[in-house]
Wavefront OBJ file of the C-alpha trace (Angstrom):
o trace
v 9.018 -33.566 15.123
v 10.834 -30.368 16.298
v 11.427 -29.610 12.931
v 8.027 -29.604 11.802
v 6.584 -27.672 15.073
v 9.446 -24.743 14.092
v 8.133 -24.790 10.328
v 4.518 -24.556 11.657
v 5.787 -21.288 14.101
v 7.434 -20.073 11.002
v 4.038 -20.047 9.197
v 2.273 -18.690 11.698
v 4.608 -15.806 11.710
v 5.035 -14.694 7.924
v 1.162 -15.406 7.679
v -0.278 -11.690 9.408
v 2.844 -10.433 8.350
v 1.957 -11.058 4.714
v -1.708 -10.445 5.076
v -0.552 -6.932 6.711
v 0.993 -5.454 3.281
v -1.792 -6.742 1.087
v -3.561 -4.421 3.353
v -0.770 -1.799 3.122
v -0.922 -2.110 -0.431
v -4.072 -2.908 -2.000
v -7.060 -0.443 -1.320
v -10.514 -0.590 -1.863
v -11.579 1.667 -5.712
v -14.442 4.236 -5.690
v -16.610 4.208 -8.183
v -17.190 8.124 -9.497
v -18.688 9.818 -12.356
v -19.330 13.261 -13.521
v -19.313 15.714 -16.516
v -16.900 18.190 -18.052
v -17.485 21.019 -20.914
v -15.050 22.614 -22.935
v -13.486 26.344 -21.867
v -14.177 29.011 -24.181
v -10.845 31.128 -24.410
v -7.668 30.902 -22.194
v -7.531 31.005 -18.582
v -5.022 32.808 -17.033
v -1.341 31.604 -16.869
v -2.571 29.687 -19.810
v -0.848 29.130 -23.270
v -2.710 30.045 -26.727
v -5.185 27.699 -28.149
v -4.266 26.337 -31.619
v -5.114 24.447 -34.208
v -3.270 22.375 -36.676
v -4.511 20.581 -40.090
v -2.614 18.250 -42.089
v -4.122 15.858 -44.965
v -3.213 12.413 -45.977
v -4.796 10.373 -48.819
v -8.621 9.692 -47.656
v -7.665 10.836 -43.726
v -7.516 14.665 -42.222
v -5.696 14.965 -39.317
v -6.916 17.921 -36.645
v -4.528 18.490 -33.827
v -6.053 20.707 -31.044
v -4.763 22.168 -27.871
v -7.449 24.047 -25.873
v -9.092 23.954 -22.381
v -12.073 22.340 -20.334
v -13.728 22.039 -17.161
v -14.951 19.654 -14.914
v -18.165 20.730 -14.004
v -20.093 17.738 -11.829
v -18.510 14.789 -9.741
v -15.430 13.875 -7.507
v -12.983 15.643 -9.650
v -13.232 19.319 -8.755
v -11.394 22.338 -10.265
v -11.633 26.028 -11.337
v -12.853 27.005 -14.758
v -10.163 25.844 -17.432
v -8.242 23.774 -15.484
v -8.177 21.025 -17.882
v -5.409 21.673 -20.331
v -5.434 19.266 -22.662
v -4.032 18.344 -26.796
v -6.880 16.662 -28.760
v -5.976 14.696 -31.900
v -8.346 14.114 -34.264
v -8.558 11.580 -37.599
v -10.932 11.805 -39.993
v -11.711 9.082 -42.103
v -13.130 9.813 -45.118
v -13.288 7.355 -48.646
v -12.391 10.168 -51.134
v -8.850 11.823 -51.221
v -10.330 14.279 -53.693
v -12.660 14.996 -51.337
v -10.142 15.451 -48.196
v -8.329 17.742 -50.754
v -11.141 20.076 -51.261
v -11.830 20.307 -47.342
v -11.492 23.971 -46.062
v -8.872 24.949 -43.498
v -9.178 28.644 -43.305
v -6.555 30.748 -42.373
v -3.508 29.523 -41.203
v -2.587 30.555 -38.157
v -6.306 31.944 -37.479
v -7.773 29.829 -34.454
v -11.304 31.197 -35.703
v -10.981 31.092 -38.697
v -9.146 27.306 -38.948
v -12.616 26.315 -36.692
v -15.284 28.045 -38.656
v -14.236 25.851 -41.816
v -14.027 22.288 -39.503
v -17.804 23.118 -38.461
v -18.205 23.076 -42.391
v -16.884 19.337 -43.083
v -18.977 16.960 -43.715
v -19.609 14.265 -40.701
v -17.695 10.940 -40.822
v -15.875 8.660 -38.992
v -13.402 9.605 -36.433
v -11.268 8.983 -33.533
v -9.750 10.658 -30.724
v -6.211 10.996 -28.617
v -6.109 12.668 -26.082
v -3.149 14.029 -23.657
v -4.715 15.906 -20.597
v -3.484 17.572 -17.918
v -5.822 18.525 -14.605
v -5.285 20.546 -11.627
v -7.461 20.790 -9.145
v -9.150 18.062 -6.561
v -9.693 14.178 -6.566
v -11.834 13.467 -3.676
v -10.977 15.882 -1.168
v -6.725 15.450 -2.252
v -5.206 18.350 -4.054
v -2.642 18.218 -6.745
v -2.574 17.573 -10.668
v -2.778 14.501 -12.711
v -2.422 13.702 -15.866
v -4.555 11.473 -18.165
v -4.827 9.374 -21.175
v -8.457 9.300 -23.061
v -9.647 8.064 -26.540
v -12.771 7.642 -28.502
v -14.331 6.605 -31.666
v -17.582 7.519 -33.124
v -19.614 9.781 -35.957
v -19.449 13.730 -36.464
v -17.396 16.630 -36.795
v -16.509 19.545 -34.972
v -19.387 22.088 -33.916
v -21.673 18.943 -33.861
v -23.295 17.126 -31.510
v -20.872 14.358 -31.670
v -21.307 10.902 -31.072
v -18.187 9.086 -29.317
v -17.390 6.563 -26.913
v -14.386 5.864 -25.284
v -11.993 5.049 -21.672
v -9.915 7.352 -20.475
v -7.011 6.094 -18.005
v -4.606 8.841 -15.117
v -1.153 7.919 -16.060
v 0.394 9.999 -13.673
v -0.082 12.871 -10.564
v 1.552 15.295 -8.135
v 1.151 16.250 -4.871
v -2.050 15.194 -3.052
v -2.894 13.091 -6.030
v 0.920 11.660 -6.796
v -0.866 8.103 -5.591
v -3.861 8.673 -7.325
v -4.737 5.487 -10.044
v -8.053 5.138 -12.378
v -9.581 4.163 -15.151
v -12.973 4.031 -17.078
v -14.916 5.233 -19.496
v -16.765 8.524 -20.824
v -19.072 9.476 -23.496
v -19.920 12.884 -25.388
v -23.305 14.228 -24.580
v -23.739 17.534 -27.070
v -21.747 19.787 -28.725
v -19.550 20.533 -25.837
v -20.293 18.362 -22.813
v -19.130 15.207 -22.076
v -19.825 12.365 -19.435
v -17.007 10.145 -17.592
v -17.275 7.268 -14.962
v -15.321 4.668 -13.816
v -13.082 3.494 -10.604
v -10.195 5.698 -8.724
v -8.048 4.822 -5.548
v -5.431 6.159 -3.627
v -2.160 4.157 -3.004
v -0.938 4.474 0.369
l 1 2 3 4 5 6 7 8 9 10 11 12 13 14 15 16 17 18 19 20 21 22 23 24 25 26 27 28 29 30 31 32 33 34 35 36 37 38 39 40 41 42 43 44 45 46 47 48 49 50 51 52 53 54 55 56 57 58 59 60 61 62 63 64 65 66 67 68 69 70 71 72 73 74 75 76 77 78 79 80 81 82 83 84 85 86 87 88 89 90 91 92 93 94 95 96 97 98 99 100 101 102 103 104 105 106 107 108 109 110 111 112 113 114 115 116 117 118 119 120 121 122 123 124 125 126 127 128 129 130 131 132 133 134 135 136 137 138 139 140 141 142 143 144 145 146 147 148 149 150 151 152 153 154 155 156 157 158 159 160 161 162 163 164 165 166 167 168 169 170 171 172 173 174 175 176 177 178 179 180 181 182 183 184 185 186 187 188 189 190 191 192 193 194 195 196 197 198 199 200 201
């Protein structure tokens, strides 16, 4: 008999306590949404935009490292503070084809860009690495992200892709900060994201 009343007290002890850190540890996503557009240029501090091209059978491969801007939503931050390294794969059916493929001027950010516009549209996907600094919800800091996206088009297009995007990491204010979801393109330049963030305590 005593031994069960102790067990019960026992229960009745590690109960709150364990209810406590699910509280402690668990909070309650909020949903957001919003847009960002690309950065024309380099914003200051910055490093150089470039471009890379390298072919592969019936594939091109576009590796790009440039700037954007969150411009509507929770996630708030001055012109070009998205740096980010887009890779892009082709897929076309002809290697003859991906042979003959302009790539400008090596070296030539303009020039390497004026002859993707002139590709014709396909298949393709999208990596992305991303770095953001700026504001989650009211916190400060930085965060980093993973995105990626399939669809139709090519560059200078209004492209069509869908994809999720996921924060892998974060300093500062937003060092805590978890999410995930999903985002779409909406033009040439402007995208759409929305999905679920929270803060670890």
């Amino acid at each position: 008999m005593k031994k069960a009343v102790i067990a019960v007290l026992v229960l009745a002890l590690l109960i709150p306590t364990a209810m406590s850190m699910c509280f402690v540890y668990a909070t309650k996503p909020t949903e957001i949404s919003g847009q960002w557009q690309s950065f024309q240029g380099v914003p200051s501090g910055g490093t150089p935009v470039t471009v890379s091209i390298e072919k592969a059978g019936a594939n091109a491969f576009v590796t790009l490292h440039n700037y954007a801007t969150y411009i509507e939503g929770p996630i708030v931050g001055t012109p070009g503070s998205i740096e980010q390294t887009i890779k892009m794969t082709f897929h076309y059916r002809d290697p003859q084809l991906v042979d003959s493929l302009p790539t400008g001027t090596g070296g030539n950010v303009n020039s390497m860009l004026t002859a993707l516009r002139t590709w014709p549209e396909t298949k393709w996907n999208w990596n992305v690495d991303r770095k953001f600094t700026g504001s989650v919800l009211g916190e400060e800091g930085s965060f980093t992200m993973k995105l990626v996206a399939t669809g139709y088009g090519r560059i200078g297009n209004p492209v069509d892709l869908e994809g999720k995007w996921v924060i892998t990491g974060g300093t500062e204010g937003l060092a805590n900060l978890h999410g995930q979801g999903t985002w779409h393109s909406l033009g040439v330049q402007l995208n759409a994201y929305e999905g679920q963030v929270h803060f670890d305590p």
